[in-house]
C-alpha positions in Angstrom: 0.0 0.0 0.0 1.5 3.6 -1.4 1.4 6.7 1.3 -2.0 7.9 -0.5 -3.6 4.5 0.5 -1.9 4.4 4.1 -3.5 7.8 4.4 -7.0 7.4 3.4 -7.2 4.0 5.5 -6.5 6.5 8.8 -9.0 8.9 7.1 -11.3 5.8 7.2 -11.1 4.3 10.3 -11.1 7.9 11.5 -14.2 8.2 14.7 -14.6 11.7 13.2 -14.7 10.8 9.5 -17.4 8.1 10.3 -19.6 10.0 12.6 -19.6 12.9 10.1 -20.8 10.1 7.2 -23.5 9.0 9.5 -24.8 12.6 10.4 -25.3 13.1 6.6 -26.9 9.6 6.3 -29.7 11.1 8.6 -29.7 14.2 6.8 -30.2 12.4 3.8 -33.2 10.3 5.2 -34.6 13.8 6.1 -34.5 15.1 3.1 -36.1 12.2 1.8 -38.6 12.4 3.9 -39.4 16.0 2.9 -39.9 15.2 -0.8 -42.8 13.0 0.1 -44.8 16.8 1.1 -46.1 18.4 -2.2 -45.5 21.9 -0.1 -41.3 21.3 -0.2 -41.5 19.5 -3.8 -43.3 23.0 -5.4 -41.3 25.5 -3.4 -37.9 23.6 -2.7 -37.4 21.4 -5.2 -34.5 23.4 -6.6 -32.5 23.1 -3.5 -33.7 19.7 -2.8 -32.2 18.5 -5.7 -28.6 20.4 -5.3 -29.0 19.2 -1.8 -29.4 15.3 -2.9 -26.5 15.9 -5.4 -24.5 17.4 -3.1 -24.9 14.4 -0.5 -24.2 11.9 -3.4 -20.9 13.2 -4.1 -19.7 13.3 -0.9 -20.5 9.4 -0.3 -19.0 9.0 -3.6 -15.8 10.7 -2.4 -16.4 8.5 0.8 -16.5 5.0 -1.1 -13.3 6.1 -3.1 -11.4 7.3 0.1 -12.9 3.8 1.7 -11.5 1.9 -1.8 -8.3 3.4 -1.9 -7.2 3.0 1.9 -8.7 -0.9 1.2 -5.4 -3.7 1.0 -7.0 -4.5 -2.6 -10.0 -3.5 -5.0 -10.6 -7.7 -4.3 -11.0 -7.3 -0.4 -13.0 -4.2 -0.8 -15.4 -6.3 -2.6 -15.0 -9.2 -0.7 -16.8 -7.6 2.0 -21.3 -7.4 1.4 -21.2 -4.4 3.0 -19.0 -2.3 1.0 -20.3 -3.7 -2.2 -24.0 -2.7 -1.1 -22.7 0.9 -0.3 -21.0 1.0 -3.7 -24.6 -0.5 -5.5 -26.1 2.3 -3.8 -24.2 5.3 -4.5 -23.3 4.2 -8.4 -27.0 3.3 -8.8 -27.2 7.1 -8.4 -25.3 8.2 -10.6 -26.5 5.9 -13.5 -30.2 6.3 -13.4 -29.8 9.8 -12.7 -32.1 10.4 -15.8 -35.8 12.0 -16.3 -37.0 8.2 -17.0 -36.1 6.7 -14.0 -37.9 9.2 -11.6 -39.2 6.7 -9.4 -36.1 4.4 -8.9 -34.0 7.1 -8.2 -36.3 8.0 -5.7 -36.1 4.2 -4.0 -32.6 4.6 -4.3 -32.2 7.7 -2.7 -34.3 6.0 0.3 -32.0 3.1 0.1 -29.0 5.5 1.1 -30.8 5.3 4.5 -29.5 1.5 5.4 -26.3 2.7 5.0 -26.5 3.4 8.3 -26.4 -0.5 8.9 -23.1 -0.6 7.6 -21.5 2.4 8.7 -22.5 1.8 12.6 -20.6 -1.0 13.7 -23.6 -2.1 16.3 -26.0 -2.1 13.8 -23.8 -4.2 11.4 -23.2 -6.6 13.8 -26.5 -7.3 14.8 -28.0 -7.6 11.3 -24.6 -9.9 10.4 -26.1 -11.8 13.2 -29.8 -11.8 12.4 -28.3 -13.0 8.6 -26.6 -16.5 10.4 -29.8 -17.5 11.8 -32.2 -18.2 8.5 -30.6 -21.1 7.8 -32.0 -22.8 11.3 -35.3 -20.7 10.4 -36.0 -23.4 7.8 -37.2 -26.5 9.6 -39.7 -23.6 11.9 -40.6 -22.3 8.4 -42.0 -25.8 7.5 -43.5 -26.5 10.4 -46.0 -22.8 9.9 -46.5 -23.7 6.2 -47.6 -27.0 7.1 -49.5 -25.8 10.3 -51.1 -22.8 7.7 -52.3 -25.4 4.6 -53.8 -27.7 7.1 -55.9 -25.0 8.6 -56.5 -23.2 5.4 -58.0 -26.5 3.8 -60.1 -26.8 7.0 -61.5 -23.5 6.6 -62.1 -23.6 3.3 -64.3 -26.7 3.6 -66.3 -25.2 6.7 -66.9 -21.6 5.8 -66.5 -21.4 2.1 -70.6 -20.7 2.1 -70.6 -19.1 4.9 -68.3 -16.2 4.4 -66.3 -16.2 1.1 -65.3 -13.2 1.5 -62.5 -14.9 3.8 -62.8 -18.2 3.4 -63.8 -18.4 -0.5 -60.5 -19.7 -2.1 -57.6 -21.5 -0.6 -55.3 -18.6 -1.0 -58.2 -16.7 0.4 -58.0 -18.3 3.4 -54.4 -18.4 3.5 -54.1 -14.4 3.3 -57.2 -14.5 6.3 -54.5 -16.9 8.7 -52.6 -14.3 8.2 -54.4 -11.6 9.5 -55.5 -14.1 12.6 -52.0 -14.4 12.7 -51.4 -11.0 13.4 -54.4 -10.7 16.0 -55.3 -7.7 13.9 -58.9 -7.3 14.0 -59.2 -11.6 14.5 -62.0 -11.4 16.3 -64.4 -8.7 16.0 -63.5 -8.7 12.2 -63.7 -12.1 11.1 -64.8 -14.6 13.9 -68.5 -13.3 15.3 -69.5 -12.5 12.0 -69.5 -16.2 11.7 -70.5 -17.2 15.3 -74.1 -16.3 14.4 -73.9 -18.7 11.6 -71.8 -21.4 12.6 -71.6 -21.5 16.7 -68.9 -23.7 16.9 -66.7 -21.5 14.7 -64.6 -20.3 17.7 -62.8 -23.6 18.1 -61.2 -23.3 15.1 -59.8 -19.9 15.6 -59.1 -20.3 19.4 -57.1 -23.3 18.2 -55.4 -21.6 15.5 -54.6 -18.5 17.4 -53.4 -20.3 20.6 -50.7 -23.0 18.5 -50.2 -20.4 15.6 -49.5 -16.9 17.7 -48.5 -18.0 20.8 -46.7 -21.3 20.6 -45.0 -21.5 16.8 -44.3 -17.4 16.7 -42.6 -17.3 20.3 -40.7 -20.3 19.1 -39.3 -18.7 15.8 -38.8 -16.0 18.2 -37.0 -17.6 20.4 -34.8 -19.0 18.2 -33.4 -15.8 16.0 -32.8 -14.0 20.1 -30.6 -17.4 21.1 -29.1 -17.6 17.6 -28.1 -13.8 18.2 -26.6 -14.4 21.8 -24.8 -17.1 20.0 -23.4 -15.2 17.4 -22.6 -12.2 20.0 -20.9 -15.0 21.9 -18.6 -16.0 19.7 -17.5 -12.6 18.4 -16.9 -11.0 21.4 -13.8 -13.2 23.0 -14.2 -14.4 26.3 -11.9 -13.3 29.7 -10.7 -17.3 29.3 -10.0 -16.8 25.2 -7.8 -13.6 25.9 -6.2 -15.0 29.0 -4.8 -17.7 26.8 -3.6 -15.3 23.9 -1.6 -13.7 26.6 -0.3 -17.3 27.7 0.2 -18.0 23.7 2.1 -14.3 23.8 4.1 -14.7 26.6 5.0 -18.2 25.8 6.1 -17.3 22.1 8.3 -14.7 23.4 10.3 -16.7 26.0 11.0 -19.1 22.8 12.2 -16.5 20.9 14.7 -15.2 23.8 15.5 -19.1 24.3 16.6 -19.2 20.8 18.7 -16.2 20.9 20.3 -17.7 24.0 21.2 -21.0 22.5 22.0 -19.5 19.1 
């Protein structure tokens, strides 16, 4: 690495450098915010946009200082993280065009999770939150299964009775869903149906009770251990330094050793 790259890796890793990129990531997602009010787009749209452009060079200017301190363009890229910064900010300055109005404008909201991989604490936790899909799946099957069984059932039983949420098997599916979210489960869609079929409640007690309370809490449950987990294992324990300061120590008497008997 040449002086220029030494340089912009301090610049980088700089607390001051980092916090400043952050502040304008929030000032960013403000001003995005702001274009969603027809009052700012008819009076400020000029210095919106200037504003925007403004911001887009300087996190261009912040990716180049971040590539050139890097070891290699390779390990730049090697990390997710810096390639979705870099996705981000050249996706602005390629669809920068009258066309492509509303991507530009998804793009500019986009600019926002950058946060997530500026702030270490966020980064790690969403790093974290990424390790723990692949145990999601066999929980994943278990709710499909538990959702086609109890959409077929519900089909059969209430088509007549109120297709308006039980009509169609996808129908149904999309009403679980609701009664998964206990928005509205009740008053909404179950005693509409009590007066028609009284012995409706069993299947949506039953459904709510295994659905939101036992199968959710479990997925739950699972992501917040696998996140402890992962939390464990990147943050070193008292015993794991301890024994890289044994390792040390142990390492260095060798060396004098040598010396001695060389």
């Amino acid at each position: 690495m040449n002086q220029v790259g030494k340089q912009c890796a301090v610049i980088a890793k700089h607390r001051l450098f980092r916090n400043s990129i952050i502040g304008l990531i929030i000032l960013n997602a403000i001003l995005v915010g702001l274009e969603t009010y027809p009052y700012f787009i008819v009076n400020y749209a000029t210095i919106l946009y200037i504003a925007d452009q403004v911001l887009l060079w300087v996190f261009t200017v912040e990716i180049l200082i971040r590539l050139t301190g890097s070891n290699s363009i390779r390990s730049f890229f090697r990390e997710p993280w810096n390639l979705f910064d870099f996705v981000i900010i050249l996706g602005g300055h390629v669809l920068i065009g009258a066309h492509y109005v509303t991507v530009l404008r998804i793009l500019r909201v986009l600019r926002v999770l950058r946060a997530i991989s500026v702030i270490p604490s966020l980064r790690k936790m969403v790093n974290a939150l990424l390790l723990t899909i692949p145990s999601m799946g066999t929980i994943l099957l278990l709710l499909g299964i538990f959702f086609y069984i109890y959409a077929v059932i519900g089909t059969m039983l209430f088509q007549t009775t109120a297709p308006e949420y039980f009509g169609t098997l996808h129908d149904t599916l999309l009403t679980l869903f609701q009664l998964l979210t206990l928005d509205s489960w009740s008053s909404g869609v179950m005693r509409p149906l009590l007066t028609a079929e009284p012995f409706a409640w069993v299947y949506f007690f039953s459904f709510v009770i295994i659905g939101a309370f036992v199968i959710i809490n479990l997925f739950v449950g699972v992501v917040v251990n696998n996140v402890e987990e992962a939390n464990r294992e990147e943050t070193p324990s008292p015993t794991d330094e301890k024994l890289a300061e044994m390792q040390k120590e142990l390492q260095d008497i060798k060396k004098l050793l040598e010396k001695k008997s060389g």
